[in-house]
ZADO-1210 file (C-alpha; in nm, 4 decimals, padded with zeros to 6 digits):
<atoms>
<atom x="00.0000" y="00.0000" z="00.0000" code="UNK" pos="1"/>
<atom x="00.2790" y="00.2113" z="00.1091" code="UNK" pos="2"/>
<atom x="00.4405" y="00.1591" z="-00.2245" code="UNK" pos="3"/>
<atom x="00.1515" y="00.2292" z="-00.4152" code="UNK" pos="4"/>
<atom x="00.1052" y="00.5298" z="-00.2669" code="UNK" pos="5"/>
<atom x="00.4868" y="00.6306" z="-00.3430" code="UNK" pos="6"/>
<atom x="00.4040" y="00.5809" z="-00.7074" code="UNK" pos="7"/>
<atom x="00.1434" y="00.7669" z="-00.6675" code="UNK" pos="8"/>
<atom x="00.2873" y="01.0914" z="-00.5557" code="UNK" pos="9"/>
<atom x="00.5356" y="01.0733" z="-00.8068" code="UNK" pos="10"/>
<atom x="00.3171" y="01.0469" z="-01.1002" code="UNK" pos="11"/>
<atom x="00.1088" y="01.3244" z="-00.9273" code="UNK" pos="12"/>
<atom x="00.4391" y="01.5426" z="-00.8972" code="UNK" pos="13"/>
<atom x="00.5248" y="01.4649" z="-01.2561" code="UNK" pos="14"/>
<atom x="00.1535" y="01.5784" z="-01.3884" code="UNK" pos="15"/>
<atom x="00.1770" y="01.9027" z="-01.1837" code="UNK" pos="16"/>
<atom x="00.4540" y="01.9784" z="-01.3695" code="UNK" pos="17"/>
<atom x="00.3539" y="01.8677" z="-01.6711" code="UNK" pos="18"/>
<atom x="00.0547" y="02.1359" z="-01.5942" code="UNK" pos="19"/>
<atom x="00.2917" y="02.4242" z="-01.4608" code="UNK" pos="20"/>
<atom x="00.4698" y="02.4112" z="-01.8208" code="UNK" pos="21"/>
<atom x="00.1842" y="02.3635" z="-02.0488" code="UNK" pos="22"/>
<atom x="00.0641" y="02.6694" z="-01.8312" code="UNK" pos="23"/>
<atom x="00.3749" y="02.8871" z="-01.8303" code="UNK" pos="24"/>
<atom x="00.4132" y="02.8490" z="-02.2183" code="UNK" pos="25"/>
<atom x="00.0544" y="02.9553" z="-02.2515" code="UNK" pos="26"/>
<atom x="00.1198" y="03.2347" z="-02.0790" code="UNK" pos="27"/>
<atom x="00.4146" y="03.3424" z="-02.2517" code="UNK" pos="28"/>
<atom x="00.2287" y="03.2778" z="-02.6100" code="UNK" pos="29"/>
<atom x="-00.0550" y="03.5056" z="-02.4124" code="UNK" pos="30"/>
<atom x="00.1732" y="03.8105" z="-02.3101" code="UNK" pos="31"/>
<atom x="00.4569" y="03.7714" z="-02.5880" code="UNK" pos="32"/>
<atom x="00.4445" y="04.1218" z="-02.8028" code="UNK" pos="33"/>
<atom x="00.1696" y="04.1782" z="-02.5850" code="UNK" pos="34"/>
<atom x="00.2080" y="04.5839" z="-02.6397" code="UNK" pos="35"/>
<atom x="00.0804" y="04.5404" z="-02.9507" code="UNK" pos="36"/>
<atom x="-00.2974" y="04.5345" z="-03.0869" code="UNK" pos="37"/>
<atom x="-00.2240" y="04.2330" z="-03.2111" code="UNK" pos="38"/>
<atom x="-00.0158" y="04.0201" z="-02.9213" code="UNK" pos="39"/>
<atom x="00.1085" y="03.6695" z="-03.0379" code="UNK" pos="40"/>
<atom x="00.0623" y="03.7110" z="-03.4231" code="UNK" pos="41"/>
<atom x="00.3482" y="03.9607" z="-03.4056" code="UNK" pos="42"/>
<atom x="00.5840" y="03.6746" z="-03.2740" code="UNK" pos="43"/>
<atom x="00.4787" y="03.4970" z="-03.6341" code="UNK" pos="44"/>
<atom x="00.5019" y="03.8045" z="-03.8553" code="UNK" pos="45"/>
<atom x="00.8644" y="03.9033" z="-03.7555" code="UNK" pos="46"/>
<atom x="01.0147" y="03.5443" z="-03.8470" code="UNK" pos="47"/>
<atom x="00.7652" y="03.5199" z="-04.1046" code="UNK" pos="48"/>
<atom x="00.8637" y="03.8391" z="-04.3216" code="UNK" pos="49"/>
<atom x="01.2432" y="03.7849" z="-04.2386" code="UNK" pos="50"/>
<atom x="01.2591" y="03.4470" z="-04.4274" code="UNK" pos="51"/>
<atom x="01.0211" y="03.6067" z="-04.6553" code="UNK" pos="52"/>
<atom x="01.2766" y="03.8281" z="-04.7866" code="UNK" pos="53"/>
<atom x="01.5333" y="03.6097" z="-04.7575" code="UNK" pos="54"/>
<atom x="01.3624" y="03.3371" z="-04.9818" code="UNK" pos="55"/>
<atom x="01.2712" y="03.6275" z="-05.2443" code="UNK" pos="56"/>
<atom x="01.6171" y="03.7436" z="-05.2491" code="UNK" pos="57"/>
<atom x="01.7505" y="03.3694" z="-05.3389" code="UNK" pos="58"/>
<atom x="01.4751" y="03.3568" z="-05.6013" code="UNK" pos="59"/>
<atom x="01.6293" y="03.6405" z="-05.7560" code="UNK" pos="60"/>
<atom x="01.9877" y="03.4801" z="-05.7239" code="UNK" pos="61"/>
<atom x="01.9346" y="03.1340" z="-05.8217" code="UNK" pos="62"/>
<atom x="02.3154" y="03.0946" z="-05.7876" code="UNK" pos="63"/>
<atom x="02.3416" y="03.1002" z="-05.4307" code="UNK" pos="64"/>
<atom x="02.1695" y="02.7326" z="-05.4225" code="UNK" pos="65"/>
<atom x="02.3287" y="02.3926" z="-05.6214" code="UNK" pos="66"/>
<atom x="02.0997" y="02.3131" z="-05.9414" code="UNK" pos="67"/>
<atom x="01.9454" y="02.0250" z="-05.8196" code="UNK" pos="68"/>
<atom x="01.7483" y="02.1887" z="-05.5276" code="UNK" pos="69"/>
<atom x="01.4664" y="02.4371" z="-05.5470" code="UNK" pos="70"/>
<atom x="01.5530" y="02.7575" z="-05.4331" code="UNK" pos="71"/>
<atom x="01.2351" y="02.8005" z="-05.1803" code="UNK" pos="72"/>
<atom x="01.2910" y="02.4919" z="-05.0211" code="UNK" pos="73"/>
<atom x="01.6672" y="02.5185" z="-05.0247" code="UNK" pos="74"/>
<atom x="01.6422" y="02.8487" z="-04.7951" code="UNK" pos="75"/>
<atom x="01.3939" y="02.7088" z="-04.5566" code="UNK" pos="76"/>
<atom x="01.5554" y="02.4120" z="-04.4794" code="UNK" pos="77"/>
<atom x="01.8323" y="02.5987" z="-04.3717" code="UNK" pos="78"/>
<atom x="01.6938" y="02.9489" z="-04.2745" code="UNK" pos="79"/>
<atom x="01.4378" y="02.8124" z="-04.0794" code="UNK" pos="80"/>
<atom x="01.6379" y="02.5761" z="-03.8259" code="UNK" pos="81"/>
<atom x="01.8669" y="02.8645" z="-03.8133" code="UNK" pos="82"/>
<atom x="01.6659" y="03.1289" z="-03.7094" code="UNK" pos="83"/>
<atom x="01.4571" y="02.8984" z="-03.4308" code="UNK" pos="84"/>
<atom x="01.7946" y="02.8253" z="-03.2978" code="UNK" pos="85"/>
<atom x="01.8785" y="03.1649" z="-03.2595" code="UNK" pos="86"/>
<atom x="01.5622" y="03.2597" z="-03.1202" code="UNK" pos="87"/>
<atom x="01.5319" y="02.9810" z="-02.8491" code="UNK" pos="88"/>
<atom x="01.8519" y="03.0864" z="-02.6972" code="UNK" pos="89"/>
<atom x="01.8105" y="03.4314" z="-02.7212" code="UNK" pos="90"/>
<atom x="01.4858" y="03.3562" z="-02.5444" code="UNK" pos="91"/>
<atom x="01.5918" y="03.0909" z="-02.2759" code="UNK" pos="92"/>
<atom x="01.8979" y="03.3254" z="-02.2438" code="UNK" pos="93"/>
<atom x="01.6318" y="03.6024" z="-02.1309" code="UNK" pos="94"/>
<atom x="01.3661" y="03.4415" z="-02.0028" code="UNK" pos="95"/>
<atom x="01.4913" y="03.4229" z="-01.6223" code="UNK" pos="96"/>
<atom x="01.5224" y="03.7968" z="-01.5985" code="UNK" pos="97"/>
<atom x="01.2383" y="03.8717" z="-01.7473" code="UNK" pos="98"/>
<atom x="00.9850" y="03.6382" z="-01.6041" code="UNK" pos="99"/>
<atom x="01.1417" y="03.6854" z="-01.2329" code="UNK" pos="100"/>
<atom x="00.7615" y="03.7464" z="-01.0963" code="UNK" pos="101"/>
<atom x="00.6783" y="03.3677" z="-01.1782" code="UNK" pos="102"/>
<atom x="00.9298" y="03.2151" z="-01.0243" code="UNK" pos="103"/>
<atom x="00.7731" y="03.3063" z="-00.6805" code="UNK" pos="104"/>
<atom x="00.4749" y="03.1260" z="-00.7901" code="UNK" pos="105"/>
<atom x="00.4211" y="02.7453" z="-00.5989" code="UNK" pos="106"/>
<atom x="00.5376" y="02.4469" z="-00.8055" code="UNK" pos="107"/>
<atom x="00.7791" y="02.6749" z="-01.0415" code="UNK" pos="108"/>
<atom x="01.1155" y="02.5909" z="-01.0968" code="UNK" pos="109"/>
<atom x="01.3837" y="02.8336" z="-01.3026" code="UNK" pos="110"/>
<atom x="01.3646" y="02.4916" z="-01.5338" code="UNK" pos="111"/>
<atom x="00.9922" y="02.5820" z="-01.6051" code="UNK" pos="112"/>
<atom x="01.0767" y="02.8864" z="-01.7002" code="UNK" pos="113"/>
<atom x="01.3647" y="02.7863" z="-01.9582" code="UNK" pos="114"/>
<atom x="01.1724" y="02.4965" z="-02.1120" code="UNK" pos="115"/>
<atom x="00.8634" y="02.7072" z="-02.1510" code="UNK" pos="116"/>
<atom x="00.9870" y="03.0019" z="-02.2937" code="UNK" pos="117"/>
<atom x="01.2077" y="02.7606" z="-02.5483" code="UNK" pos="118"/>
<atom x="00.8758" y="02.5527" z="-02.5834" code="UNK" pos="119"/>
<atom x="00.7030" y="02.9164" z="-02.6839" code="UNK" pos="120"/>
<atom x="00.9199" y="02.9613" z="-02.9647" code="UNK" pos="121"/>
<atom x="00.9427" y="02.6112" z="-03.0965" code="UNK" pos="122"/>
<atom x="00.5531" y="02.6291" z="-03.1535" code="UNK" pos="123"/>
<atom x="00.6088" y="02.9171" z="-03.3181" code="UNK" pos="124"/>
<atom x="00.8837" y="02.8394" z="-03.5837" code="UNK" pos="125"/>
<atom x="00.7187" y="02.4667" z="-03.6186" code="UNK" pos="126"/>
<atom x="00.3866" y="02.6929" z="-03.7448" code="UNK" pos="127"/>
<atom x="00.6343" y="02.8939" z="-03.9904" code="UNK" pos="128"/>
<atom x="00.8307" y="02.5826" z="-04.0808" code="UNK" pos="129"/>
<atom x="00.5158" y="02.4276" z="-04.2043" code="UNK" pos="130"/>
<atom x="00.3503" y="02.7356" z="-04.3683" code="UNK" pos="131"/>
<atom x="00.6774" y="02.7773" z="-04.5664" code="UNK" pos="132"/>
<atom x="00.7161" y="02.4231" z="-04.6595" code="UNK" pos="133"/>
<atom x="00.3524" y="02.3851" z="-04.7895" code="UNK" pos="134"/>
<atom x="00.4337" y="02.6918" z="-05.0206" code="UNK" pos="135"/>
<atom x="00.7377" y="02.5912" z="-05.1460" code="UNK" pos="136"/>
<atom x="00.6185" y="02.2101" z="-05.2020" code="UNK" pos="137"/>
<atom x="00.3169" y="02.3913" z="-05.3965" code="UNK" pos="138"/>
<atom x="00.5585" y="02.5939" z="-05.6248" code="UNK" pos="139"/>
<atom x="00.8210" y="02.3723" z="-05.6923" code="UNK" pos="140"/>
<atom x="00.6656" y="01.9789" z="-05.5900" code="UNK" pos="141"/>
<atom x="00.9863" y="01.8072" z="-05.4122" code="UNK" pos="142"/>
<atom x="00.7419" y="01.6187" z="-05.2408" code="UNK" pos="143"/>
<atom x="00.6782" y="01.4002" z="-05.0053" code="UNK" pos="144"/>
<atom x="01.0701" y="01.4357" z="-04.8550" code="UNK" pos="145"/>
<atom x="01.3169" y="01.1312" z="-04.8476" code="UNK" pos="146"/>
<atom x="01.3276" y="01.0631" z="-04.4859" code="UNK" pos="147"/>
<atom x="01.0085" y="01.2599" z="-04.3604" code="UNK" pos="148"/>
<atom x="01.0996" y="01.1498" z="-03.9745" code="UNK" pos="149"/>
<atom x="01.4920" y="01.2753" z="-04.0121" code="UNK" pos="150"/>
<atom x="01.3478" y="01.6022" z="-04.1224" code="UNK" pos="151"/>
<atom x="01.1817" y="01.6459" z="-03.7946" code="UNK" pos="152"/>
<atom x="01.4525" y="01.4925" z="-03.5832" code="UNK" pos="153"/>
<atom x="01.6658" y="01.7656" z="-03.6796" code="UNK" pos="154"/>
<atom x="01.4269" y="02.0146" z="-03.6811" code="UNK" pos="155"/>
<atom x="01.3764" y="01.8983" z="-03.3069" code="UNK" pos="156"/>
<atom x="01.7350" y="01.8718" z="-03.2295" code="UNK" pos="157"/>
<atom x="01.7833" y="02.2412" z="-03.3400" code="UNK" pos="158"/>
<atom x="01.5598" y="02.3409" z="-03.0994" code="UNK" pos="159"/>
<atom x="01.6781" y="02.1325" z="-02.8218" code="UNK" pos="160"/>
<atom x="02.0477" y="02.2806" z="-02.8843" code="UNK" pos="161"/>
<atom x="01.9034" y="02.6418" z="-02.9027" code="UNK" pos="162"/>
<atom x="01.7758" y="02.5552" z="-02.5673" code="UNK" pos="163"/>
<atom x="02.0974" y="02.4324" z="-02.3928" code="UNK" pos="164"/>
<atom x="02.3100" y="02.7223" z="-02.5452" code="UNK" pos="165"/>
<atom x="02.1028" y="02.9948" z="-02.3950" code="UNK" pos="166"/>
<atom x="02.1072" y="02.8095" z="-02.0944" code="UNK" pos="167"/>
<atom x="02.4866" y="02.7942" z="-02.0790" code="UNK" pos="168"/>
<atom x="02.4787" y="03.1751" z="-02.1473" code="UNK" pos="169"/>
<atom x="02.2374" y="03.2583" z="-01.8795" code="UNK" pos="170"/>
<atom x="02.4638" y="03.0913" z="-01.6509" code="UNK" pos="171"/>
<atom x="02.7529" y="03.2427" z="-01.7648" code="UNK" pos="172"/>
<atom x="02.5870" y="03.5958" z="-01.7238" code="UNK" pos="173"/>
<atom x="02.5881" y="03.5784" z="-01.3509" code="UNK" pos="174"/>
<atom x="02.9363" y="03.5685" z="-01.3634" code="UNK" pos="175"/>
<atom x="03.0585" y="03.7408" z="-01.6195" code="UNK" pos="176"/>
<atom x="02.8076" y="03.9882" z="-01.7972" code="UNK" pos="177"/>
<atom x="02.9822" y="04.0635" z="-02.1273" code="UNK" pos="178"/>
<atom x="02.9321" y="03.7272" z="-02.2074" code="UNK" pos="179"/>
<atom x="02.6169" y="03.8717" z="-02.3732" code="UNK" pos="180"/>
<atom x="02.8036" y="04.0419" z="-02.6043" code="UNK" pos="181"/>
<atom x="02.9853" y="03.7328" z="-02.7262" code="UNK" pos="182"/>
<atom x="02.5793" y="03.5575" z="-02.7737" code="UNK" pos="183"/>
<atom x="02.5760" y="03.8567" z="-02.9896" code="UNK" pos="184"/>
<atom x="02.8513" y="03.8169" z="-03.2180" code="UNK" pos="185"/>
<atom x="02.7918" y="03.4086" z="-03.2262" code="UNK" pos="186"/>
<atom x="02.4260" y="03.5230" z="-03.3712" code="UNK" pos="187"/>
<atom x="02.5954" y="03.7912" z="-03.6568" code="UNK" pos="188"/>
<atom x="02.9002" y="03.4884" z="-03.7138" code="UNK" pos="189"/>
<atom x="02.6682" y="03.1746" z="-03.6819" code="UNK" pos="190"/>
<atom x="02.4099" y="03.2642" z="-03.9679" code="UNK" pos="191"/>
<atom x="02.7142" y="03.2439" z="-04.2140" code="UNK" pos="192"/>
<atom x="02.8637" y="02.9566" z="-04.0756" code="UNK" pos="193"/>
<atom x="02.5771" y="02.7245" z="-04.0425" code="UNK" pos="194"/>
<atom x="02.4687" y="02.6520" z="-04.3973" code="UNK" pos="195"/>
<atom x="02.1848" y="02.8733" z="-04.4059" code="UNK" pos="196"/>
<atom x="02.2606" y="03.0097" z="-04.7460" code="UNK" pos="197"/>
<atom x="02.4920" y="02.7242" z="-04.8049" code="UNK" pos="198"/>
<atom x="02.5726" y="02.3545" z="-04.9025" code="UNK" pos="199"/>
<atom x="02.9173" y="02.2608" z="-04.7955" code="UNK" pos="200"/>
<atom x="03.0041" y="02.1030" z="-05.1280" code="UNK" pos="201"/>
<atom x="02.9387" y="02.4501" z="-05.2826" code="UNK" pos="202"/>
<atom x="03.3005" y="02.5414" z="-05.0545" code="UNK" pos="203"/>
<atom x="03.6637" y="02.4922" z="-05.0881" code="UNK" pos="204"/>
<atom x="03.7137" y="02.1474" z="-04.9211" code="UNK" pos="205"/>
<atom x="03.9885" y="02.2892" z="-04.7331" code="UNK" pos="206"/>
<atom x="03.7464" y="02.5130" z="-04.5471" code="UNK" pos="207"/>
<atom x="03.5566" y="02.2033" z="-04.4238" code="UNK" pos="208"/>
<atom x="03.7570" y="02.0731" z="-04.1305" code="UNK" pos="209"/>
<atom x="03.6671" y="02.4228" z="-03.9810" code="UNK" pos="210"/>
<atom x="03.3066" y="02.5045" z="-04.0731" code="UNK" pos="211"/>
<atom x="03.2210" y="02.1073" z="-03.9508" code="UNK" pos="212"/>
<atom x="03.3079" y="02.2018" z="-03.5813" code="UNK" pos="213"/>
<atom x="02.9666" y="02.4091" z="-03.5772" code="UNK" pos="214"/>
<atom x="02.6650" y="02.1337" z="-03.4944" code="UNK" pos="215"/>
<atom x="02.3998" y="02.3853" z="-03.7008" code="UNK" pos="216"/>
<atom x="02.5855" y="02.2765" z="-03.9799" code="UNK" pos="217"/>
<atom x="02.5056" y="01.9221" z="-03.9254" code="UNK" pos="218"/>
<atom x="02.1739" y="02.0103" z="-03.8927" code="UNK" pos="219"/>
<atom x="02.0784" y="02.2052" z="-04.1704" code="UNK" pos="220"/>
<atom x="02.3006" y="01.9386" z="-04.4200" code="UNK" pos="221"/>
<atom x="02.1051" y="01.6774" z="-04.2921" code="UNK" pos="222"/>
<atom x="01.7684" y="01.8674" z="-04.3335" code="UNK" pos="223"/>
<atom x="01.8839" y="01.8841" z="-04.6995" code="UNK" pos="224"/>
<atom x="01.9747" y="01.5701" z="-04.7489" code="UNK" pos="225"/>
<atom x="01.6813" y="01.4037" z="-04.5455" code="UNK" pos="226"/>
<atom x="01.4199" y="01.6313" z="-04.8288" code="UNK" pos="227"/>
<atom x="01.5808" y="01.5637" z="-05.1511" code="UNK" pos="228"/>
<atom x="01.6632" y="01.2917" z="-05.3156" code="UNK" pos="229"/>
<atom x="01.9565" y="01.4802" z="-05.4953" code="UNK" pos="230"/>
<atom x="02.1621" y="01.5385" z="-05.2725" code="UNK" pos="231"/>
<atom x="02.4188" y="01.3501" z="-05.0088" code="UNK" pos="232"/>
<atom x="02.6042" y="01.5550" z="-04.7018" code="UNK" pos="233"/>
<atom x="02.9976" y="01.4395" z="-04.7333" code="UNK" pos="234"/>
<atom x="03.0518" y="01.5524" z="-04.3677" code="UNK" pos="235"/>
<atom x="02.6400" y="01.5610" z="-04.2368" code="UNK" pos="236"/>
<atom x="02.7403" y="01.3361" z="-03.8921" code="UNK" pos="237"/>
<atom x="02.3835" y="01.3200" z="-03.6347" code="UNK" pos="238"/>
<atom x="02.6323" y="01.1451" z="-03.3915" code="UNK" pos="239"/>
<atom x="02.8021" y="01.4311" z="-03.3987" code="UNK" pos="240"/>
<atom x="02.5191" y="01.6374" z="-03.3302" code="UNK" pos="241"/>
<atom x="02.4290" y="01.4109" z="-03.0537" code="UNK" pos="242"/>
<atom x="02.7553" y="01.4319" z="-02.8253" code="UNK" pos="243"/>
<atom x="02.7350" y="01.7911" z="-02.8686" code="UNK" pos="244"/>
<atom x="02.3950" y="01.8221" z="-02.7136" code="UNK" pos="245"/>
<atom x="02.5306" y="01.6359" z="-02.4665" code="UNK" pos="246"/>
<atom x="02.8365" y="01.8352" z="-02.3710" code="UNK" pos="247"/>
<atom x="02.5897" y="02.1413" z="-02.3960" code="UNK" pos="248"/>
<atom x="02.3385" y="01.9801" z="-02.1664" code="UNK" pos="249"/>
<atom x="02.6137" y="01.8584" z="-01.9119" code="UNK" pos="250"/>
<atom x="02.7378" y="02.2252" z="-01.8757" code="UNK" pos="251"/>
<atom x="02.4031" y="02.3848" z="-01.9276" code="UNK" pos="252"/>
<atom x="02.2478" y="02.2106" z="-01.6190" code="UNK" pos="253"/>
<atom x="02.5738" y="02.2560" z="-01.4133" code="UNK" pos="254"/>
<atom x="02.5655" y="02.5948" z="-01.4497" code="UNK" pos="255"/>
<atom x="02.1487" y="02.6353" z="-01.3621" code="UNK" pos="256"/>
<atom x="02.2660" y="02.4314" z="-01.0571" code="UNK" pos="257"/>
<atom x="02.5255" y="02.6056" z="-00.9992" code="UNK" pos="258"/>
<atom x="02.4195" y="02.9710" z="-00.9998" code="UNK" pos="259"/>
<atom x="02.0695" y="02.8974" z="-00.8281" code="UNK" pos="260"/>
<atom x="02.1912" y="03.0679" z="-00.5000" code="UNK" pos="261"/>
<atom x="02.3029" y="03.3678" z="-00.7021" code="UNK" pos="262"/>
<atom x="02.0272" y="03.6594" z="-00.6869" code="UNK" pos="263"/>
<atom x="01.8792" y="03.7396" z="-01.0435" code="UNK" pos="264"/>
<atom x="01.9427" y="04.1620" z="-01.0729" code="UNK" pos="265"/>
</atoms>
């Protein structure tokens, strides 16, 4: 009886939560842009026009992507991924300062916090991810993809990574603030790095030993090559991808631990 009761209480524990995260990421979607007449749709209009314009400007310069991928698809296989990476950690990165009021709510943990702001923005980008890819599949067919499930592995393990970077720079903040300016410059460095705009066969192959260290690129290669048919990654590793996430996660949570006791100013 005793033991039942143990299990019990834990499941209980886990669906409370389960319901303090579905809750906090509502209210985030709820209050996000929320000076503006029209709240949440903001948060889809920014990303929205930004690979907008981006995706025009490679239909206009067809020679930025290999022949045998579409142009639309090209750039949101790799914009896409890019830009929800960026935006998770910027957002885990900020969302303990900014949400400080919550945490003095019962049952909330500065995990909550992370995961649901990170959670916020992955709803968001999956929307735009799926908008963009129903357009481009309607103008230029490429469909269904290759490996459907890869495609959303990675998408999911872009996220996931966004997540544990900003959480490594939040930690690193209470120590050392100008650490914010170096999440700055990986954002401005990263986007040309991480095969946004890119293939790495379109590159020297003495640049790739280099440009292979950074997991995005990984990610959006394999997003490529799980779509189209036409195309094979020469350096596209998930394992890779994996240990990183790892490393990131083992210093990530370390560091939440770790600077718990240290007052949020």
């Amino acid at each position: 009886m005793a033991l039942e009761l143990k299990h019990g209480s834990k499941a209980g524990a886990i669906r409370t939560q389960i319901d303090v995260l579905i809750a906090l990421t509502v209210l985030a979607m709820h209050t996000q842009q929320g000076k503006y007449r029209w709240g949440y749709a903001w948060s889809l209009a920014e990303p929205l026009a930004m690979v907008s314009i981006l995706a025009l400007a490679h239909l206009v310069i067809r020679l930025i992507s290999p022949l045998n991928m579409p142009p639309m698809l090209f750039m949101v296989l790799g914009c896409v991924p890019w830009f929800m990476f960026r935006a998770i950690m910027q957002h885990t990165f900020k969302s303990l300062n900014s949400r400080r009021v919550v945490l003095g709510l019962g049952h909330v943990t500065p995990l909550d916090v992370i995961f649901s702001s990170a959670l916020t923005e992955f709803v968001t980008y999956s929307v735009i991810m799926i908008l963009f890819l129903s357009v481009g599949v309607a103008l230029e067919g490429n469909f269904p993809p290759r490996q459907p499930l890869g495609v959303i592995a990675m998408f999911v393990l872009a996220a996931v990574f966004g997540c544990g970077v900003g959480m490594i720079f939040a930690g690193l903040f209470r120590y050392f603030r100008p650490v914010e300016k170096t999440m700055m410059l990986i954002n401005r460095a990263g986007i040309w790095t991480s095969g946004a705009f890119f293939v790495v066969q379109q590159l020297p192959p003495s640049t790739w030993p280099y440009l292979t260290l950074n997991p995005m690129l990984h990610v959006d290669e394999l997003m490529r090559q799980f779509w189209f048919s036409t195309y094979q990654s020469p350096i596209a590793n998930p394992l890779y991808i994996l240990e990183c996430l790892v490393g990131v996660f083992t210093l990530a949570l370390a560091l939440e631990r770790k600077t718990r006791s240290i007052p949020i100013q």
